[in-house]
C-alpha positions as CSV (number, residue, x, y, z in Angstrom):
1,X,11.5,85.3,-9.6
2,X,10.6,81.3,-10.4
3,X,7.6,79.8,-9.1
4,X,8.5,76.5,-7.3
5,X,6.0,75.0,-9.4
6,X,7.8,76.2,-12.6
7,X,11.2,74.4,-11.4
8,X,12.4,70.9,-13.3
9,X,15.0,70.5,-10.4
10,X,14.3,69.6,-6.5
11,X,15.3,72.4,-4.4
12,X,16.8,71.7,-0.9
13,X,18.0,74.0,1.8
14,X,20.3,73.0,4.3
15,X,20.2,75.4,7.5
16,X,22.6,76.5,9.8
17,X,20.8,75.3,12.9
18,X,21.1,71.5,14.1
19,X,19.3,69.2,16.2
20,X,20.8,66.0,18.1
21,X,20.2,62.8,16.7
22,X,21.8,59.0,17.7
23,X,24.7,61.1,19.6
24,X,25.4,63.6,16.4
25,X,24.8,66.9,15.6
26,X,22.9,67.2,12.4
27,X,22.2,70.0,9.9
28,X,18.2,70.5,9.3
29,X,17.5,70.3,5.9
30,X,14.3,71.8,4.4
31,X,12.6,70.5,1.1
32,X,9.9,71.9,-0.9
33,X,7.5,69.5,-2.7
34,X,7.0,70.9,-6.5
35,X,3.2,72.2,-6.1
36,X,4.1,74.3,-3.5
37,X,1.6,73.0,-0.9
38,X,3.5,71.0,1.4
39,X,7.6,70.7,2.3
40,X,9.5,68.1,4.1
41,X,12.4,68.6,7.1
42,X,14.5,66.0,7.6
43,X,17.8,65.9,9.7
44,X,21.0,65.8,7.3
45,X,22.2,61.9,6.7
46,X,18.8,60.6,7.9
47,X,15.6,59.2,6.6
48,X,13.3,60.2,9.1
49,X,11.2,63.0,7.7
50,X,8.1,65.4,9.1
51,X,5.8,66.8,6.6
52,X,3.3,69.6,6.7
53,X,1.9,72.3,4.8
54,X,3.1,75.4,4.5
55,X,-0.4,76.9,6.1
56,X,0.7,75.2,9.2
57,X,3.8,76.6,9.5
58,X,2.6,80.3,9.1
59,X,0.2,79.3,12.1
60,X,2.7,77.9,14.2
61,X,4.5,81.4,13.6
62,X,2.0,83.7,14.0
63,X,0.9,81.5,17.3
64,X,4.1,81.9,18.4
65,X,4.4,85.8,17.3
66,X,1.4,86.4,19.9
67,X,2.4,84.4,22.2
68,X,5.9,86.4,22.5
69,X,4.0,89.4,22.9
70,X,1.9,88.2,25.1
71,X,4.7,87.5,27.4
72,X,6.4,91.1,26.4
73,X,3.2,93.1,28.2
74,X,2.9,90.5,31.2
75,X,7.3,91.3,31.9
76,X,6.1,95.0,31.5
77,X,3.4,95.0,33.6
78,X,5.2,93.7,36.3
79,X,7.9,95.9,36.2
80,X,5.4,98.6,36.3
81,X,4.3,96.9,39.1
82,X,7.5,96.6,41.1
83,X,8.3,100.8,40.1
């Protein structure tokens, strides 16, 4: 496998999933900065970008992750409940 930092090209994903912008569905496209520390999303056609690091985005997932399960006990508790 190739390190990003090993790479001479830029690498860019463009997803499947979309967001509205001005009236028009547009692809989200993901781009990796060379060190490998922070990447860039951008909607598809635009030049509005977000930046972050990828240590925030593992947080923001495993936040989520507990959060989902969090909401998985309280929906079996109360159907325990309601038994």
């Amino acid at each position: 496998m190739t390190k990003l930092t090993e790479r001479k090209t830029r690498l860019l994903f463009e997803t499947e999933e979309t967001a509205r912008y001005r009236g028009k569905e547009r692809a989200i496209v993901v781009e990796p900065d060379m060190h490998g520390l922070t990447l860039t999303m951008r909607l598809k056609g635009t030049k509005v970008r977000y930046e972050g690091s990828w240590g925030a985005v593992f947080d923001l997932f495993a936040k989520l992750h507990a959060e989902r399960l969090r909401y998985e006990r309280q929906m079996e508790r109360k159907g325990r409940k309601l038994k």
